[in-house]
N, C-alpha and C positions, 0 to 999 in steps of 0.2 A: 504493500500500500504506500508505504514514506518513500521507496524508492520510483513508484510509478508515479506517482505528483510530483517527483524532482526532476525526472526526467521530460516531463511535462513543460516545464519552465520555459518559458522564452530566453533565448540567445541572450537578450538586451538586458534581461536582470541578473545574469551571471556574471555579465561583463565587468562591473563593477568587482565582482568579487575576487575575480582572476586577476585585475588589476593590482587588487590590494595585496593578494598572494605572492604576486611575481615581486612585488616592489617589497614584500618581506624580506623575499631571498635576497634578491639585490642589496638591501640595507644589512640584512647582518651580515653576508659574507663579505660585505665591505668595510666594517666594522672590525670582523675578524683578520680579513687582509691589513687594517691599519693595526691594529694590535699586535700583531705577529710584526709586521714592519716596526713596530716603535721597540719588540723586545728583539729585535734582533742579533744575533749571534751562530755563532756556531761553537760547539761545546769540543773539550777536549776531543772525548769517545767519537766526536763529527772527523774532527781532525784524523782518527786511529782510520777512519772509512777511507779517508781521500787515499792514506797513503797507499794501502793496497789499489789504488784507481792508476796510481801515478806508476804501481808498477806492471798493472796490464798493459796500461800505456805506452809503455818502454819495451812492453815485448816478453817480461819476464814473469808471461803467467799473475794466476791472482792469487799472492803472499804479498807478506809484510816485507819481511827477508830475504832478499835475495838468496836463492839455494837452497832455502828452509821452507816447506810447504806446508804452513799454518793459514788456518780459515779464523781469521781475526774478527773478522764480521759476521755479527750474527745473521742478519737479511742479508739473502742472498742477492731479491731480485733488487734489492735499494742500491747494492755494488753496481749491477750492472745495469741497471738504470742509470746512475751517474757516471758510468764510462760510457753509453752509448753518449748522451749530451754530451758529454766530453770532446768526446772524436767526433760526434757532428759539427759543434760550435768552434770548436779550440778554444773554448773562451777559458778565462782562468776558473780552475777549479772549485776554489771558495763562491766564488759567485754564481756556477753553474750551480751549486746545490743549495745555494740561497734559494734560485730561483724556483728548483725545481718542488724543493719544503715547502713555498711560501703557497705554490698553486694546487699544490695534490692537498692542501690543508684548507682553502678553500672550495674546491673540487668536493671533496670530504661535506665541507656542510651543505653544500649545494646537493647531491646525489641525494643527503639525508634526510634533508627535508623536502623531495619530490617525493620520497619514497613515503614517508609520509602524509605527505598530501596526497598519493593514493591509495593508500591505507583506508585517511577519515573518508574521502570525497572521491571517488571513481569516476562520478559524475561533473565535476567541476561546480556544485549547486551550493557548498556552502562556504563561511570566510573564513578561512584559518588563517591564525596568526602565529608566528616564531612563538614559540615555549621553551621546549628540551634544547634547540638549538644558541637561545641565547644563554642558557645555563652555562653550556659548554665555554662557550669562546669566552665568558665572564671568567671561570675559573682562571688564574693566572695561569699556573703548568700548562694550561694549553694553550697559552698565545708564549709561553716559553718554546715549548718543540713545536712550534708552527714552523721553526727556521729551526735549529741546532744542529743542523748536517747528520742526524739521527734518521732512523728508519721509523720513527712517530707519526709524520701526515702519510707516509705509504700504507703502512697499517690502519688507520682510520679510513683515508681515503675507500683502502680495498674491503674495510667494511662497510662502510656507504653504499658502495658499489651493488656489490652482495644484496645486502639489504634491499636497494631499488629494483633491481631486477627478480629477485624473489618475489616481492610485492606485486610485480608485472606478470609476474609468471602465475601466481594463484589466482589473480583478478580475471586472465584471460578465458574466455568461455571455451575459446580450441586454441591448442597452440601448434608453434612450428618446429621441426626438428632442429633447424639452426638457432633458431633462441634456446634452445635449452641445450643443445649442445656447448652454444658460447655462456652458457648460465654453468654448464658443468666443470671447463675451463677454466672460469674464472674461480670458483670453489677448488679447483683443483692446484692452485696456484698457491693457497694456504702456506705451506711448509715451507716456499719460498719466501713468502712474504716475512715470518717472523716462526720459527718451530713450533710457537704454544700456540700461533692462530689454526695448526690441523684440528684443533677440538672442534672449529666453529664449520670448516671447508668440509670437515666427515659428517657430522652431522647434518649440513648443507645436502653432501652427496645423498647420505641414507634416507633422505627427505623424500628428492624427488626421483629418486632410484624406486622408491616406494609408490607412488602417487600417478594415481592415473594419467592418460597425457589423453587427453581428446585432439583427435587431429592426427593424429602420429599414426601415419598406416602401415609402421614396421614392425615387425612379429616383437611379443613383447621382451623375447630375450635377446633380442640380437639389437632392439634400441639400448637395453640396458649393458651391453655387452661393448656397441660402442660408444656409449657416455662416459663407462667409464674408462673405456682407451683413452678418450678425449679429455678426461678430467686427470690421469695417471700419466701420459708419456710425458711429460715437462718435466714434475716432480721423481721420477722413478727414473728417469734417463737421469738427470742430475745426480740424485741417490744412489746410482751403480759408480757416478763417476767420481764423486766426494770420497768415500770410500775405498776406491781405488788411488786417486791421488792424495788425499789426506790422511788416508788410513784411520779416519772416523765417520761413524754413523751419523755424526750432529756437528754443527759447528765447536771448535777450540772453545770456545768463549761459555760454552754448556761444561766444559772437562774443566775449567778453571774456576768457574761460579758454583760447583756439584749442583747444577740444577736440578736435582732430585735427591736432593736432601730436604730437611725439613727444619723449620725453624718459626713454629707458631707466632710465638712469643713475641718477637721482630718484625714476624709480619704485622698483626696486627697494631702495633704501635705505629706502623708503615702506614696502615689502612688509615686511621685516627689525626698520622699526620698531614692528610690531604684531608678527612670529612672535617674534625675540628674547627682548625681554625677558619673555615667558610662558612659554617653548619652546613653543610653540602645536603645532609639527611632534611634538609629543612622545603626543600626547592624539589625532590626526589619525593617525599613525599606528598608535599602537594600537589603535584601536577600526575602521582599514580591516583590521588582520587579525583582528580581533576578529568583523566581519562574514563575512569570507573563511570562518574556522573556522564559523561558525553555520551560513552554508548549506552546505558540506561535511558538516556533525553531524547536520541536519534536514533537510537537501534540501528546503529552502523560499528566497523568495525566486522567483526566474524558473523555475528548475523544481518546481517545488512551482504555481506557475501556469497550468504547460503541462500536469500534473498533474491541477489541480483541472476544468481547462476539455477536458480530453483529446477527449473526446465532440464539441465543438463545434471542437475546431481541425480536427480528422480531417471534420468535416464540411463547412468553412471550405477547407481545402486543396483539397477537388474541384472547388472553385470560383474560388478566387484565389492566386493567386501566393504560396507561402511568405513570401518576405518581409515582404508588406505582410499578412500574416495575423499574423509575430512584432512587428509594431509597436505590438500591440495586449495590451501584454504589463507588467507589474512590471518586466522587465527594462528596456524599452526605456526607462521613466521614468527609475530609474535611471540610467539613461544620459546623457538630457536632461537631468535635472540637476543632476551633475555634472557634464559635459562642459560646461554653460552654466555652471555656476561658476567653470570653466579659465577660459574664454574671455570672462570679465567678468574676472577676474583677470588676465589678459594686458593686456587693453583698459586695463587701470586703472593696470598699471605702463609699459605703453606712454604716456601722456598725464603719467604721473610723478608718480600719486597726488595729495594732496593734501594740505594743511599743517594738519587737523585729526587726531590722531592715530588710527586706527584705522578712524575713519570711513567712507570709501569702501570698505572693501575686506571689511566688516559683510557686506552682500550676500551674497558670493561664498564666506565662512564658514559662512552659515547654509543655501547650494545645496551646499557640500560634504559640511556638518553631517546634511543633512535623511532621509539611508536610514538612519543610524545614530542618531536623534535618542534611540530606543529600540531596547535589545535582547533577544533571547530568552536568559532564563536556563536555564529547566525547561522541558517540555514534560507533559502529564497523562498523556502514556504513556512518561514516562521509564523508568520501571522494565523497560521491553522494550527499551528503547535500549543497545546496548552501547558506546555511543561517550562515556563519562566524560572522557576526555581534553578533548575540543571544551570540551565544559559548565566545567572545570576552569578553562579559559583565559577563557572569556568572563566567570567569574565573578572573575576577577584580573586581567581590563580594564576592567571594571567599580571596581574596589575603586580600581584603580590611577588610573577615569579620577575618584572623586571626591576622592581625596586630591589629586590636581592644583590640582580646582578649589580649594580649598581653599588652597591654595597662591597660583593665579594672581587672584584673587580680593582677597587683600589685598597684590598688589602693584603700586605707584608704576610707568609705566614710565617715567616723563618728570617729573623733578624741575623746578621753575619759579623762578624768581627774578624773575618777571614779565620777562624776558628773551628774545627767542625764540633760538633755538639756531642754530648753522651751518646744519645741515639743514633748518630754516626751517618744522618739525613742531611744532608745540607741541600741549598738554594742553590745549583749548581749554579747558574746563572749568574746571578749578584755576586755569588763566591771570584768568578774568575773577572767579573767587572773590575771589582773592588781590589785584586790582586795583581793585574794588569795595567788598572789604573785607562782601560779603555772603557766609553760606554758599550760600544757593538765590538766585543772583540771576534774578529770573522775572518781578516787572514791571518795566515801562521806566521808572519813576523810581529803582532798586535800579540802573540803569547812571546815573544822574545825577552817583554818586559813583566815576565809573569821571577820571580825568583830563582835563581842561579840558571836561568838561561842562556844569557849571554857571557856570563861566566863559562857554561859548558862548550860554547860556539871557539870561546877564545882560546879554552884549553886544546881544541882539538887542532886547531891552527897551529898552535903550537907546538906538536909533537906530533911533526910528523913520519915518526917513523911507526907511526898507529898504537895500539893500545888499548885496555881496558880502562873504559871508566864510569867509576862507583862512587858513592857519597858518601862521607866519612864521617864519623859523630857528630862532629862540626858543621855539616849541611855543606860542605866544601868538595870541591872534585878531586879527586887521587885519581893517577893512572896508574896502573901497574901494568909495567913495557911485555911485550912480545918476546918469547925467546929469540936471541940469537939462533943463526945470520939473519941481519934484517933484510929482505927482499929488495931489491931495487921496485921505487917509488911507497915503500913502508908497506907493513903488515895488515894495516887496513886497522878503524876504528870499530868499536862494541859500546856503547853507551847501554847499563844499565841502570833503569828508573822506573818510577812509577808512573808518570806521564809519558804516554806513548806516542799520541796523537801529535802535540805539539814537538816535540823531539822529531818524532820523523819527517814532520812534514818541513820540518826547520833542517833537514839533514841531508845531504847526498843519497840516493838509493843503496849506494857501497858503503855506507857506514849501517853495523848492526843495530839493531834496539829491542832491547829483550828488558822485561818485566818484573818484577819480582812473585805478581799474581800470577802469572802463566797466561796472561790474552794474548800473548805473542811467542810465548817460551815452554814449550812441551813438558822441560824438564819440571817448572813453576807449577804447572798445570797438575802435573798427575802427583803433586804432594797434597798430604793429607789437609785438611780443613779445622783451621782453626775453633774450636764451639763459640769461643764469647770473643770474636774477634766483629770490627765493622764491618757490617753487611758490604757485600762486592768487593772486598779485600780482606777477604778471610785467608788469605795465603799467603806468604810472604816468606821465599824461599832468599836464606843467608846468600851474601854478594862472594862467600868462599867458593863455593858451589859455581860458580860462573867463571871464577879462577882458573880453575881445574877445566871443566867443558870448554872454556874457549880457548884452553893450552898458552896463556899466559904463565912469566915467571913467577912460580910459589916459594921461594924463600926472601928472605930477608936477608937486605935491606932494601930491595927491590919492591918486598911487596907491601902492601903497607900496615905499619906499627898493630894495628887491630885488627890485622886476621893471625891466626895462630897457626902455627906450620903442621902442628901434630893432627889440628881438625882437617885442615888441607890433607893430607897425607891418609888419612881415613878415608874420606871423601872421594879419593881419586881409585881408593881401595870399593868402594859402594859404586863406583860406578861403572865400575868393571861386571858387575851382577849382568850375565845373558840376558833375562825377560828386559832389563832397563838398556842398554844398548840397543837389543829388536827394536823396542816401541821408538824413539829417538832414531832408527835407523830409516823407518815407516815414513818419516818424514825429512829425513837427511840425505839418503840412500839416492843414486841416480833410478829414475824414473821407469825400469824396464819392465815387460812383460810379465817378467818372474815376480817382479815388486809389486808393480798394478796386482797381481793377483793374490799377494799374498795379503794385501794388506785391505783386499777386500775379504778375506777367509777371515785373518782378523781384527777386524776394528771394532768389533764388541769389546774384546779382550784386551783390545788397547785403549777402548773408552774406558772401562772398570778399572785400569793398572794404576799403582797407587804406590809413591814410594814415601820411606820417611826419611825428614830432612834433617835427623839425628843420625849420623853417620852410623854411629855404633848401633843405633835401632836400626838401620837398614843393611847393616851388614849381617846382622844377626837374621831378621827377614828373609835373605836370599841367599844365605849358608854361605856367603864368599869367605876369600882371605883364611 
């Protein structure tokens, strides 16, 4: 009945309404474009991305290291996204992934809120206005990683995405093979887009793998046979080759974080310190009853679906299974994506978040955010409607949710004194302003004036016959030289630190940079995990240990005052352990057939390998010496 008088409606009283809709999107993604533009930067970890950009660039494959085949980047398709703009533009680096953050982040609330707007209104008949969408771009962390050279507006972006096309996909009375094959695709791109978004692209898949398809006149195993070809050879051709070249199942950067560990505690305090200081639960709540009251007012939304398509479900049911006929439904999207933003939300205070503020947990905001992005205020046949109340309320969750932003918008959650805090969360952002002393720090010589940077530039100028260098209690660079004979034109430099990003991209590609967490250093990587260390640098493998592997001089007085010879000397004894040379070989080892294949047999084994960075506990360990 609501849907046959809407449809009813003359062209000329819609008009207005579509005007007001379109000029929504228009205004906050320009909103959010200027917000993103005023917080602009690009963050260390942006910085750690370019440099593997710079050495596909060169020819040398995508590592950090030259020689050394580590997947530093956790997004894959975000790498190679910014190398393809690269090598199309030549333009410089930093700016290429300015650009490309600023638009896939706008892209992102635009997709979100058509999706949206097809959700409430199929028909174009009622006025929605911005909700869940101004929530978003209000929160500061997201006008933070609208730029940071991070893989944050790709991930959102590619759940907008998702999200619209699902929405298109349920609404449609028949659909076509090629839309849902390019619907299967793009879910099928999950794993590249960030590891933990396969929750949302499987569930995606097992949706519409399930769900009737009217129109589709290919036997029903051999559509579902090729969607999932289509949704699988991206991710699965990748997955044979990661594995073979990396000799891991998942990116470095999962073996250095134990992304599967657990760590409640941290997460949650994680979770608290993004809802907190916004009341974020405030604007979340009222706009789920906000929604609740609209489809109650309008009987739209999933009954308003089953409604519009009645004709074809009743036809649909003689044939298949109720259920998998409501799969194919507004509602069920719904479902999937909230439900998939729980259950990233879980995952992410399970592992105990992360020490960027707000960051991680961006995602699971904008899967909560995306049925309410926009809501229905009026409908063109309100004046038959006698349900005022509904309208009243949604029109004072509305008010109530822009005075919010408004509010959370201009505030601080995490004051800095370039300090990090107990909780070990900092403002990444404001941290490296305020350390650099840049507003937008965005190219990599804008961190040169970040501390002992150019100290480290100068020392390496200066000794050139290459070298190890470490920081010494004093925050001061020590080199400890190369063995003799020095090669003609030196040994080549090793800078090890905990800023990677900034280091590298501030570095020749022939100078090394290794970690002390392992996002660069395999060795770093597969040591065991600190329990009450800060979150994302719970590993922090001794500068002795780098001594020995990179075949620098270990005695004294060569080497320096605080390392201890006898720990060295242990050390070089632990490293000699078979399983630890294999796994370090998996990624050191020349690239051959016999490698490829071994090291896809084991990268399980070399994901799980685990050494300790107590010499004598690791000797004891692997029964060496």
């Amino acid at each position: 009945m609501v849907v046959s008088e809407e449809l009813a409606v003359a062209p000329a009283t819609q008009r207005p309404f579509r005007t007001i809709f379109v000029s929504g999107i228009v205004l906050t993604a320009a909103l959010f474009a200027i917000g993103g533009w005023e917080r602009r930067w690009i963050a260390d970890d942006g910085l750690t991305v370019l440099r593997t950009v710079r050495n596909l660039l060169a020819g040398n494959g995508p590592v950090f290291n030259v020689g050394e085949r580590v997947e530093v980047n956790t997004s894959t398709a975000w790498t190679y996204l910014i190398w393809f703009f690269s090598w199309l533009t030549q333009a410089r680096l930093e700016y290429v992934v300015l650009g490309i953050a600023l638009t896939l982040s706008v892209a992102a609330i635009v997709f979100a809120m058509l999706g949206a707007a097809r959700l409430w209104d199929g028909g174009g008949t009622q006025l929605l206005l911005p909700a869940g969408a101004l929530v978003y771009i209000a929160v500061p962390p997201a006008r933070d990683y609208a730029t940071s050279g991070l893989e944050s507006s790709l991930v959102i972006c590619w759940l907008a995405v998702l999200w619209w096309w699902l929405i298109r996909w349920s609404r449609a009375e028949t659909v076509c093979s090629a839309s849902v094959f390019g619907l299967a695709f793009v879910a099928g791109l999950a794993p590249l887009i960030r590891p933990e978004m396969t929750l949302v692209g499987a569930l995606a898949l097992l949706m519409i793998c399930c769900a009737p398809q009217p129109g589709i006149r290919l036997r029903p195993w051999m559509f579902r046979a090729l969607m999932v070809t289509m949704a699988g050879v991206v991710p699965v051709a990748y997955q044979i080759w990661r594995m073979g070249y990396y000799g891991l199942p998942y990116p470095n950067t999962a073996v250095a974080k134990d992304a599967g560990g657990a760590k409640w505690r941290q997460g949650l305090v994680y979770l608290w310190n993004l809802v907190g200081p916004y009341w974020l639960w405030v604007p979340l709540v009222v706009l789920g009853v906000a929604a609740v009251v609209a489809v109650r007012s309008r009987r739209i939304g999933g009954h308003a679906a089953i409604a519009s398509d009645r004709n074809a479900k009743e036809a649909l049911r003689e044939r298949i299974h109720r259920l998998s006929g409501r799969l194919r439904t507004p509602v069920a999207v719904v479902a999937l994506m909230l439900g998939s933003g729980v259950l990233l939300a879980v995952y992410e205070i399970r592992v105990g978040g992360d020490f960027m503020h707000g960051r991680m947990l961006l995602p699971q905001l904008f899967c909560l955010l995306l049925p309410v992005m926009v809501l229905p205020l009026k409908s063109s046949a309100a004046q038959a409607d006698p349900r005022r109340t509904g309208r009243a309320f949604v029109s004072a969750a509305l008010a109530g949710t822009a005075g919010w932003a408004l509010f959370a918008a201009n505030t601080t959650a995490i004051e800095t004194d370039t300090k990090i805090s107990t909780s070990g969360i900092a403002d990444e952002r404001l941290y490296y302003v305020q350390t650099t002393g840049h507003d937008h720090p965005l190219r990599a010589e804008d961190y040169l004036d970040y501390p002992r940077m150019r100290a480290m530039v100068g020392d390496i100028a200066r000794s050139p016959n290459g070298g190890l260098l470490i920081n010494s209690p004093s925050w001061s660079w020590t080199i400890v030289p190369p063995p003799a004979p020095i090669p003609d034109g030196g040994a080549g430099h090793t800078v090890f630190f905990v800023n990677l990003g900034m280091i590298g991209m501030n570095m020749p590609l022939d100078v090394r940079v290794l970690d002390p967490m392992g996002l660069s250093y395999p060795l770093a990587a597969h040591t065991f995990r600190f329990p009450n260390a800060r979150i994302g640098h719970d590993k922090n493998l001794d500068s002795d240990w780098v001594v020995v592997d990179a075949g620098m001089v270990d005695e004294h007085p060569w080497m320096p005052w605080f390392l201890d010879e006898g720990w060295v000397t242990r050390i070089r004894t632990a490293l000699s352990c078979p399983e630890t040379r294999d796994m370090l070989a998996s990624t050191r080892a020349p690239l051959t057939f016999d490698r490829f294949r071994r090291n896809i047999q084991q990268s399980v084994e070399y994901a799980r390998y685990r050494i300790d960075r107590v010499p004598e506990y690791e000797i004891e360990r692997c029964y060496v010496g």
